[in-house]
C-alpha positions in Angstrom: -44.3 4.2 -40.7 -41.0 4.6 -42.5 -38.5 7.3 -41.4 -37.4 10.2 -44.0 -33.9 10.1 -41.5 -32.8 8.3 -38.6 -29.9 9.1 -36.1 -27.6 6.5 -34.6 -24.2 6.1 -32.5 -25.2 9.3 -30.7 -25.0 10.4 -26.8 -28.6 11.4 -27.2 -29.6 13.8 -23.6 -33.9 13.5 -24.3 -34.6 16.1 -21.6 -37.8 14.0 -21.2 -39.0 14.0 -17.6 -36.9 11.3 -16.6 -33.5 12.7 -18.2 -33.0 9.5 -20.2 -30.2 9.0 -22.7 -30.5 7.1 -26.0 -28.5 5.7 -28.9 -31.0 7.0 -31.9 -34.0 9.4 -33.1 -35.6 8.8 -36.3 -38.0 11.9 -37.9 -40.5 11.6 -40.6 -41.6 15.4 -41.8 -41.2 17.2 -38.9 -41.9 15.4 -36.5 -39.6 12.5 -34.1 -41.5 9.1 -34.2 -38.6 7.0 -32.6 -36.4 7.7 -29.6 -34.5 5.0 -28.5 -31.5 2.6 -29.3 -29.7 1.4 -32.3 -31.5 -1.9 -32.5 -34.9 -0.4 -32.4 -34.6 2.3 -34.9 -34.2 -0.6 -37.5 -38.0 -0.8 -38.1 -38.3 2.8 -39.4 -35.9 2.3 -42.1 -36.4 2.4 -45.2 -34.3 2.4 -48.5 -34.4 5.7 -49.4 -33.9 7.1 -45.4 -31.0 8.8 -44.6 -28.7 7.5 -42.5 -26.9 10.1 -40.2 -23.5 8.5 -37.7 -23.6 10.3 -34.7 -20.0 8.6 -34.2 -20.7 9.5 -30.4 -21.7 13.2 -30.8 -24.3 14.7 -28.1 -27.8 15.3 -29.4 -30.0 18.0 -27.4 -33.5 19.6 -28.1 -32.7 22.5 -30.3 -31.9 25.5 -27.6 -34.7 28.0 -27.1 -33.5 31.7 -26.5 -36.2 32.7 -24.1 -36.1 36.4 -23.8 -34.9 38.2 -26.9 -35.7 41.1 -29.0 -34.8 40.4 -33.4 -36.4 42.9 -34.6 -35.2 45.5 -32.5 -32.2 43.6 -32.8 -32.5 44.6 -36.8 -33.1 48.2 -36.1 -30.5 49.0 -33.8 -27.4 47.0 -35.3 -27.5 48.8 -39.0 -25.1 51.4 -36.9 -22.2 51.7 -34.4 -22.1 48.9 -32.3 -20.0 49.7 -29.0 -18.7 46.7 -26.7 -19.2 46.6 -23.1 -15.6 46.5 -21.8 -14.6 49.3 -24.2 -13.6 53.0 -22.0 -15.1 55.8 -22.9 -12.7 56.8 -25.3 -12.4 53.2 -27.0 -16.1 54.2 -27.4 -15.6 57.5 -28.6 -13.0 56.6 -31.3 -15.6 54.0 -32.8 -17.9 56.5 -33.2 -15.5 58.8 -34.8 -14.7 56.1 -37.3 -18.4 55.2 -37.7 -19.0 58.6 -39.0 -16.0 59.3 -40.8 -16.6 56.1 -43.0 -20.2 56.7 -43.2 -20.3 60.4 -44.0 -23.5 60.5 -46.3 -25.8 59.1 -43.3 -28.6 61.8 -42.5 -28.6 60.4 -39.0 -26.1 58.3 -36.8 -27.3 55.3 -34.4 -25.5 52.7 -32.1 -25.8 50.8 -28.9 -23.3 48.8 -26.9 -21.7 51.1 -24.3 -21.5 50.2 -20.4 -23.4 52.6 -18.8 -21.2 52.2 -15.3 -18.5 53.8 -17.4 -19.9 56.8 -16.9 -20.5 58.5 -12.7 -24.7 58.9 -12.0 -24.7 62.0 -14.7 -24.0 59.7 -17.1 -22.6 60.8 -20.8 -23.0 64.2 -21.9 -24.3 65.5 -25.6 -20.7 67.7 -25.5 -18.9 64.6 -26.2 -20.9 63.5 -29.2 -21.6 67.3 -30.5 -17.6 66.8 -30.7 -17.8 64.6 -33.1 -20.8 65.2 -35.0 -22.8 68.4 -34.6 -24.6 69.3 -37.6 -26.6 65.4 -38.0 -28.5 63.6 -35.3 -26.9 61.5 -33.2 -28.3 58.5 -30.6 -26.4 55.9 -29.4 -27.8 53.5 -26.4 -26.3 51.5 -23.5 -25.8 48.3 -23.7 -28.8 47.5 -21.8 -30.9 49.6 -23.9 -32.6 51.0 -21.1 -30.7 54.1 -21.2 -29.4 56.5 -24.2 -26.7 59.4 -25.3 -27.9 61.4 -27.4 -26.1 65.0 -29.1 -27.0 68.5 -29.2 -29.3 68.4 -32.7 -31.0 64.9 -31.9 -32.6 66.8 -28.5 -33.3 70.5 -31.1 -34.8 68.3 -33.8 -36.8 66.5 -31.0 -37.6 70.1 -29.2 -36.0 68.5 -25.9 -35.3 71.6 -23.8 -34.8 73.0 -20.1 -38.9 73.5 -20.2 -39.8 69.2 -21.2 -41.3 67.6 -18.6 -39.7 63.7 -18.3 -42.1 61.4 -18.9 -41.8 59.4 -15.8 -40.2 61.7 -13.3 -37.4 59.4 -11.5 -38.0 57.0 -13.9 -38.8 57.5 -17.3 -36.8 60.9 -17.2 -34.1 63.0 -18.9 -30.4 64.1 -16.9 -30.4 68.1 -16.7 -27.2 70.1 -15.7 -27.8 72.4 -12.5 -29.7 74.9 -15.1 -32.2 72.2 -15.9 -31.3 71.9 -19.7 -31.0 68.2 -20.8 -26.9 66.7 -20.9 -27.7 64.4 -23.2 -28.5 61.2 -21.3 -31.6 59.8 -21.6 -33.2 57.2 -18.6 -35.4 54.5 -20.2 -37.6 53.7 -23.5 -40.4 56.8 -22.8 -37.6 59.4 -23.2 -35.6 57.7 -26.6 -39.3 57.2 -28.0 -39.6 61.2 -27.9 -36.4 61.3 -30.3 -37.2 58.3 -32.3 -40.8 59.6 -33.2 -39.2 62.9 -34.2 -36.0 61.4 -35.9 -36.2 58.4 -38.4 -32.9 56.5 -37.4 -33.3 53.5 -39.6 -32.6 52.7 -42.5 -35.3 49.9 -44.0 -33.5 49.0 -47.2 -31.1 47.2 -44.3 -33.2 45.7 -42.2 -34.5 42.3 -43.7 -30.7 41.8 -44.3 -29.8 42.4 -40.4 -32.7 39.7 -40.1 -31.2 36.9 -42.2 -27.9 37.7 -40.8 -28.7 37.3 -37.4 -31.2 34.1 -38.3 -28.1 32.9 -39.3 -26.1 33.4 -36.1 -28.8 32.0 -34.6 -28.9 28.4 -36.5 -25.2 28.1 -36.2 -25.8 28.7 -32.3 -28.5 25.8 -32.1 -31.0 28.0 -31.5 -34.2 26.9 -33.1 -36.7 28.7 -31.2 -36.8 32.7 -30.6 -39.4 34.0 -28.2 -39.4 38.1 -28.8 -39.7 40.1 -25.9 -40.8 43.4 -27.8 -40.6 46.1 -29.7 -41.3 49.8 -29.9 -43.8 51.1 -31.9 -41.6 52.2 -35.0 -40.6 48.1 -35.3 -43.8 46.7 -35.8 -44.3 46.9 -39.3 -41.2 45.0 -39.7 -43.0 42.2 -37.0 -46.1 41.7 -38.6 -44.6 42.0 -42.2 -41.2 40.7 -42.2 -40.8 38.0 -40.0 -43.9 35.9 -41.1 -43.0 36.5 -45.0 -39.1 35.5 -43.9 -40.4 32.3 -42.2 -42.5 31.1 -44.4 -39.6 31.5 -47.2 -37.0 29.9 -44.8 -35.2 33.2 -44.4 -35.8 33.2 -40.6 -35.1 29.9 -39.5 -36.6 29.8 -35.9 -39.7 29.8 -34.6 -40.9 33.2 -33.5 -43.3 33.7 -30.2 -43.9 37.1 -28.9 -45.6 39.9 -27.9 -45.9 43.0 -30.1 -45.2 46.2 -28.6 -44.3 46.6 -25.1 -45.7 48.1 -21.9 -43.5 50.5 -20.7 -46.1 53.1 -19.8 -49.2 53.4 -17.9 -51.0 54.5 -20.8 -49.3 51.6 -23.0 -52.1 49.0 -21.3 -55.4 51.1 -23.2 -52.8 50.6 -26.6 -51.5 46.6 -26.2 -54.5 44.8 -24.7 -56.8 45.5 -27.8 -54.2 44.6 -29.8 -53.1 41.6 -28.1 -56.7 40.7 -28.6 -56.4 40.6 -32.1 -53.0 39.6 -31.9 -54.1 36.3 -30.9 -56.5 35.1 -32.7 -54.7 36.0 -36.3 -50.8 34.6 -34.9 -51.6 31.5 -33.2 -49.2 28.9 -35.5 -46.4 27.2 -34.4 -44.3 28.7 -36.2 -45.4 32.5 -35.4 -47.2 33.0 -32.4 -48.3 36.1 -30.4 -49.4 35.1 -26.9 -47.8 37.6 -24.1 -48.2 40.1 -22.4 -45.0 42.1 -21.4 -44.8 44.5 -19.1 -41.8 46.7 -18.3 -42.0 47.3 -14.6 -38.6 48.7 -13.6 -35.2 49.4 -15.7 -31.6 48.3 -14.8 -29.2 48.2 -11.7 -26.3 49.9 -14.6 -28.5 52.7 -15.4 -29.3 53.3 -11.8 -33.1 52.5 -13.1 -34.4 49.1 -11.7 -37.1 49.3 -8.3 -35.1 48.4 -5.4 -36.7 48.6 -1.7 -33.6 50.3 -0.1 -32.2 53.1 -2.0 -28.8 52.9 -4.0 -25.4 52.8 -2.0 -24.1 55.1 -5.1 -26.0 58.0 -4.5 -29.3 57.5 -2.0 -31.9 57.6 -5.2 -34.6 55.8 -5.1 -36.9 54.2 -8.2 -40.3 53.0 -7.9 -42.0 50.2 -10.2 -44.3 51.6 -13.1 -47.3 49.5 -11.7 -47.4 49.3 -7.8 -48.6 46.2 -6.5 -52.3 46.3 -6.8 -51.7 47.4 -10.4 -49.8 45.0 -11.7 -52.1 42.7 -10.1 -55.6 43.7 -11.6 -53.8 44.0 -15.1 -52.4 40.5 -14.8 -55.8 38.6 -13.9 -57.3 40.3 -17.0 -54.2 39.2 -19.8 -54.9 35.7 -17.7 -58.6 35.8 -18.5 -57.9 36.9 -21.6 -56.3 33.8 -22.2 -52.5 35.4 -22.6 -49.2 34.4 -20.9 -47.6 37.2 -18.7 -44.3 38.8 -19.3 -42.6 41.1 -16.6 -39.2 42.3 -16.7 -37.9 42.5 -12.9 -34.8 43.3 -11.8 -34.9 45.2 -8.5 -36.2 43.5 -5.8 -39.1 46.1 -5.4 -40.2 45.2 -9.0 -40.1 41.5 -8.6 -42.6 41.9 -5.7 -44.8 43.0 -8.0 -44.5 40.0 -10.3 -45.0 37.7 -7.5 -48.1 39.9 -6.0 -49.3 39.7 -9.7 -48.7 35.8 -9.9 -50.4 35.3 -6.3 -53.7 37.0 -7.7 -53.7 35.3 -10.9 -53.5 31.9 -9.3 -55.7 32.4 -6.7 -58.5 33.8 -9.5 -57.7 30.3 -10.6 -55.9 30.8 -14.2 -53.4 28.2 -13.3 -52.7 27.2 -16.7 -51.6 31.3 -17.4 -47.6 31.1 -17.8 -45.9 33.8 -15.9 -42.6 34.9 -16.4 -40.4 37.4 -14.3 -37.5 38.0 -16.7 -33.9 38.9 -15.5 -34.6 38.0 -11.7 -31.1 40.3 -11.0 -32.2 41.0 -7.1 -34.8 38.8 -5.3 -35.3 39.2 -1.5 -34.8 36.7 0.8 -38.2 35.9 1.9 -39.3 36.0 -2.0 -37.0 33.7 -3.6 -39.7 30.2 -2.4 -42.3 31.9 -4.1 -41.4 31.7 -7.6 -42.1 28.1 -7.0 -45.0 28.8 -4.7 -47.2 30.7 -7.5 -45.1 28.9 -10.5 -43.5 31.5 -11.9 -40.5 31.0 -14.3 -37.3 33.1 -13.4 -35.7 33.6 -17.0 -32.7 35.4 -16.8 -29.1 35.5 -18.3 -26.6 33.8 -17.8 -24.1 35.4 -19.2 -24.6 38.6 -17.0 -23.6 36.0 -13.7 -20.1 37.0 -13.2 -18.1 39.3 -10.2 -18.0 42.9 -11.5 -16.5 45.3 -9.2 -17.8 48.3 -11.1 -21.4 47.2 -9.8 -20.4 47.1 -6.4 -20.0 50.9 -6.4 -23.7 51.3 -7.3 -25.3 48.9 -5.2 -22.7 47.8 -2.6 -22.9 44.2 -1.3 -26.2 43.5 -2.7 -24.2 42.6 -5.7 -22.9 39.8 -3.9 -26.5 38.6 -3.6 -28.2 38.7 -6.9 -28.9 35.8 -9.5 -30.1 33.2 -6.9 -31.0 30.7 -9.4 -30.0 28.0 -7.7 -31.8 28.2 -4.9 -34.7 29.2 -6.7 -34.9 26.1 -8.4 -34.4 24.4 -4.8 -37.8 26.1 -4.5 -39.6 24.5 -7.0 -39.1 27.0 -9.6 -38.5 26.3 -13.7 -35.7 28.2 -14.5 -35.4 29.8 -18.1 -32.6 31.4 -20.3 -32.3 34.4 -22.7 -30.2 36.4 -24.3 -31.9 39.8 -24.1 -30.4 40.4 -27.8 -29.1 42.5 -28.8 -28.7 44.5 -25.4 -25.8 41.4 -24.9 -24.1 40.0 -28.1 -22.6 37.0 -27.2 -25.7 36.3 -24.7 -27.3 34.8 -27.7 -24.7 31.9 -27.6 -26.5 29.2 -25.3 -23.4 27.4 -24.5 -21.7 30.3 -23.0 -24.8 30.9 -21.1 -24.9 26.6 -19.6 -21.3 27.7 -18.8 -21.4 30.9 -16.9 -24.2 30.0 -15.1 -22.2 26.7 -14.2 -19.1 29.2 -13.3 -20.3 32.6 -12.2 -17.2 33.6 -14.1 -17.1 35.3 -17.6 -15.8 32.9 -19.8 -12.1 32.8 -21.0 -11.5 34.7 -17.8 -10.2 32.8 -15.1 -8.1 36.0 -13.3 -11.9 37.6 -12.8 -13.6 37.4 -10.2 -16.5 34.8 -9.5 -19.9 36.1 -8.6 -20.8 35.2 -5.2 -22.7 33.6 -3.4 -20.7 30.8 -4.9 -23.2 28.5 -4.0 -25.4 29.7 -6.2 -23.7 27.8 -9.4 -25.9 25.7 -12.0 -25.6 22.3 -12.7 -25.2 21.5 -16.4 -28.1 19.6 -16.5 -29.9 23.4 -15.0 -28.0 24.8 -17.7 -29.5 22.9 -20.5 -32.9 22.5 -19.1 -33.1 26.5 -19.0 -32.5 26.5 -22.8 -35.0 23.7 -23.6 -38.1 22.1 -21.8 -38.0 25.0 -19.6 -38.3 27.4 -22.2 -40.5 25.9 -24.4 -42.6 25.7 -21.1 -42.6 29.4 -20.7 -43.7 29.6 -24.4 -46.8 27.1 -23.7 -45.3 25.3 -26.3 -43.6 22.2 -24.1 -46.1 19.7 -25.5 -44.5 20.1 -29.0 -40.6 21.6 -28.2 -38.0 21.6 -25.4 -37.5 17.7 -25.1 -36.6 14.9 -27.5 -39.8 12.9 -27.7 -41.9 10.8 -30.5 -44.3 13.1 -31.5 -42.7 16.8 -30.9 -41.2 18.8 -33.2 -38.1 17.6 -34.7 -35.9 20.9 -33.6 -32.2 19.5 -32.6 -28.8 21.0 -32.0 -25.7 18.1 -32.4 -22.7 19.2 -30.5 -19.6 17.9 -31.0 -18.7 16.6 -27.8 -21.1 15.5 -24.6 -21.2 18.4 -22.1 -21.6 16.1 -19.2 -18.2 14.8 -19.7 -15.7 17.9 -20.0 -14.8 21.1 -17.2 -17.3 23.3 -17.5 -14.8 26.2 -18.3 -14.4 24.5 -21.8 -18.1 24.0 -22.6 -18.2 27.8 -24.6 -15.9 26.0 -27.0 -18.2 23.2 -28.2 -18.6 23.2 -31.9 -22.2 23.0 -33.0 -22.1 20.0 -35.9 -25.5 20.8 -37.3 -29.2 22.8 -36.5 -32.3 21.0 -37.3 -35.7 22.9 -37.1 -39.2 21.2 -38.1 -37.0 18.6 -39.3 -35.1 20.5 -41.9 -31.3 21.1 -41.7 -30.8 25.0 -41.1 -27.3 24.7 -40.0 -24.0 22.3 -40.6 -20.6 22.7 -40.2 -18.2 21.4 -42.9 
C-alpha cells in the first residue's frame, strides 16, 4: 500500500495510550496507515506521494471542540457582539453604533455582555428603550443564559405585569416592586417567549456566519465540532445547512450533536422522539446525532446555576430542572435507547444530579453509554471521585479558569474552589474541553484553552489574579488530551479520532513549535502551520 502523502522530520505527540512520539505519518485517503520514524515511512512511498518536511514542527490529532453551539453560533453573531470586559457604557455605545449604522434593521440582536456588570436586578429595558424604542431589541449575556431585552421586544411578545415566568426562580423574568417586567430575562424558557413572537434573524446571513466561523475553526486546528444544541427556531438551519455545507466542503469539521435541547420538563415528550429518528437517519462520521442534552441548572454570573447552600450575594436559592430521581429515570431510558448523555452542571446541586443519573445508568448496566457533565464550575467535595467512579467525563472550559474578583461577590469563597480538574483526573476521570461558542469567543482557540488551564490565569495577563486552588493547574499533556482522545471519547468516536494511529481518521493540526518545550504562558501564541481533516488540507498558513 503506497501513501498519497507522508510526513517526516516532525516532533510527532500520537496521544496513543502509551504517549509515544514519532518522526513520520504517512495517509492514503483519509485515513493514517503508518506512524513511525523516518526510516520506516520509506516503504509507503511512492513517486507521485507528497512529501511534506516537518523541519521539527509538532504534529497533534486535529483538536476536538467538545462542547459548542455553530449554529446558534450563526444566529446570534449576524448582530452586536458585546465583549466581556467591556462596562456598561462601553456596551451601551456599541449598541448605539450598531443601530445607528444599521438603521434599516426591523429588529436589533447581540450577545456578549458580562452579566456581573450589572447588581442581582440586572439590566433594565430603560437603557435600551434609550436607544432604540420604536424596533425590537434583544441582546444576551455572554453566557447566553440570561437576556436584555427593550420596552417593544416585551409589547410585541405581550410580556406584562400579569405573565407568569415559566420556571418560577429559574426560568423566570426580573419585575420592578410593581411586578411589571425590567427587561432582564433569566434563562432560554423566557428569550424563547420573545424569539417565537419576534423573528430576530436574518437567513440570507446565516450560511455566511457558517463558513466564516468553519473557517476560524480550521485555522484554530479544530477538525471536529460536537454541537451542544439549539433552540427550536435553529433547526432548519441543522438539518439543512450543515449536512449540504459538509458535504460541499463549506463546513470543514465534523459535526456531532444533539438537535434541540432540554431545557424544560415538557422538552423530554418533544426530543426523545426525535432523537429516535435522529439517530437512525445522522449516524455518519461526518454528521452524527447521538446525545441527549439536558439543561439542568444555568450559570453562577446570572445568579442561575443549582447550588446546595444559597448565594452569598443575596440568600436566593435555585433548584435543578430535574431533581435527582428525574434525571435519573430519564437517563437509563436515552441509555437504553442507545444515546450518549449530555448534562450541563454547574452548581454543585446540579452536578449531583448528573452523577445520581450516571450511578443508575451504570448500575442498569449501559456501561458503554457516554455521559458527560459539561462545565463542572462547582463540584463538592465528596463528589469530585465519582466522576471516575461512574465514568463520567467533566468537559468544561478552560478559558473560564482564571481569579475574578467580580465572582467572589456572588458566591464568596466558593469561587476559590471551583474547576477541580485536576484532582478529578487524580480520580480516574477523562477530562474534556469546549468552547461553549459563541457564549466565549476566544474559548474556541484550543491553545489558549491547554494554556489557561495550565495557568489559572487569563492569558496575556500576568498582573491578574490566578484562580485558586492553585494546585488545581493542568499539565500540558491534560491540556491536549482534553482536546483530543478525550474528546473524541466523549463523542463515541475514539476508535476513529482523538489519537494519531494507522487506521483513524487522518484529522491533524501542525503547530509551529513543540508545546512541551516552551513556558506555558507563551503556548496561546503558537502558530498553527496547517489543518488536515479526512486527509484533506482545510487550513495552511503562508
Amino acid at each position: 500500500m503506497k501513501a498519497d502523502k507522508i510526513y517526516i522530520n516532525g516532533n510527532i505527540f500520537t496521544v496513543n495510550e502509551n504517549d509515544d512520539w514519532a518522526e513520520a505519518v504517512a495517509i492514503r485517503g483519509n485515513e493514517i496507515i503508518y506512524v513511525g520514524d523516518n526510516a520506516g515511512v520509506q516503504i509507503f512511498r511512492a513517486e507521485n506521494t507528497e512529501i511534506c518536511d516537518l523541519n521539527g514542527k509538532m504534529m497533534l490529532p486535529g483538536f476536538i471542540d467538545g462542547h459548542c453551539h455553530p449554529v446558534m453560533a450563526a444566529h446570534y453573531l449576524c448582530g452586536v457582539y458585546l465583549q466581556v470586559e467591556w462596562s456598561i457604557e462601553e456596551c451601551l455605545e456599541e449598541i448605539r453604533r450598531f443601530v445607528r449604522e444599521n438603521p434599516d434593521n426591523q429588529t436589533y440582536f447581540g450577545i456578549g455582555y458580562a452579566e456581573w456588570i450589572f447588581d442581582e436586578t440586572g439590566p433594565k429595558k430603560e437603557l435600551l428603550d434609550d436607544i432604540c424604542a420604536d424596533k425590537p431589541m434583544m441582546i444576551l449575556g455572554s453566557s447566553a443564559h440570561e437576556a436584555w431585552v427593550n420596552t417593544k421586544a416585551l409589547e410585541i411578545a405581550g410580556i406584562t405585569k400579569e405573565t407568569p415566568d415559566p420556571i418560577p426562580g429559574f426560568h423566570y423574568f426580573h419585575r420592578d416592586a410593581q411586578g411589571n417586567p425590567t427587561g432582564h430575562l433569566l434563562e432560554i424558557s423566557t428569550q424563547s417567549m420573545i424569539m417565537d413572537k419576534v423573528d430576530f434573524f436574518d437567513d440570507r446571513k446565516i450560511e455566511g456566519v457558517i463558513k466564516e466561523n468553519s473557517d476560524g475553526y480550521a485555522s484554530m486546528g479544530v477538525t471536529s465540532t460536537c454541537d451542544m444544541g439549539s433552540p427550536e427556531f435553529g433547526l432548519k438551519v441543522y438539518f439543512g445547512k450543515i449536512p449540504e455545507m459538509i458535504e460541499k466542503g463549506t463546513y470543514k469539521q465534523r459535526f456531532f450533536g444533539c438537535g434541540r435541547m432540554v431545557a424544560e420538563k415538557e422538552d423530554v415528550d418533544i426530543v426523545m422522539p426525535r432523537l429516535r429518528e435522529y439517530r437512525k437517519k445522522y449516524d455518519s462520521d461526518k454528521f452524527k446525532i447521538h446525545f441527549l442534552k439536558i439543561i439542568n441548572d444555568g450559570t453562577l454570573e446570572t445568579r442561575s446555576a443549582a447550588l446546595s447552600q444559597p448565594y452569598d450575594e443575596d440568600g436566593s436559592m435555585v433548584y435543578p430542572l430535574f431533581d435527582r430521581q428525574e434525571i435519573a429515570r430519564l437517563g437509563v431510558e436515552a441509555a437504553k435507547e442507545g444515546l450518549d448523555i449530555n448534562v450541563h452542571g454547574i452548581g454543585d446541586e446540579a452536578i449531583s444530579g448528573t452523577l445520581a443519573m450516571a450511578r443508575a445508568v451504570r448500575d442498569a448496566g449501559y456501561n458503554d453509554c457516554r455521559i458527560v457533565n459539561s462545565h463542572c464550575d462547582y463540584v463538592k467535595d465528596e463528589e469530585l471521585s465519582l466522576f471516575g467512579k461512574y465514568n463520567v467525563v467533566a468537559n468544561t472550559t478552560c478559558v473560564w479558569h482564571y481569579g475574578n474578583p467580580d465572582m467572589e461577590k456572588v458566591i464568596g469563597d466558593r469561587q476559590n474552589h471551583t474547576f477541580r480538574l485536576k484532582t478529578m483526573i487524580a480520580g480516574g476521570c477523562r477530562m474534556g474541553q469546549g468552547s461553549d461558542f459563541p457564549v466565549d469567543e476566544f474559548g474556541r482557540e484550543p491553545l489558549k484553552g491547554i494554556e489557561m488551564g495550565c495557568s489559572r490565569q487569563l492569558f496575556d495577563h500576568p498582573e491578574l489574579p490566578v484562580l485558586k486552588p492553585y494546585e488545581e493547574k493542568l499539565s500540558v499533556k491534560d491540556g491536549i488530551k482534553s482536546y483530543t482522545i478525550n474528546n473524541a471519547y466523549q463523542m463515541h468516536m475514539d476508535h476513529k479520532l482523538g489519537s494519531i494511529q494507522p487506521g483513524k481518521y487522518a484529522d491533524l493540526v501542525i503547530l509551529e513549535k513543540n508545546l512541551f518545550d516552551i513556558p506555558v504562558s507563551e503556548i496561546h501564541k503558537v502558530k498553527i502551520c496547517e489543518t488536515v481533516m479526512d486527509g484533506k488540507t482545510v487550513y495552511k498558513d503562508n
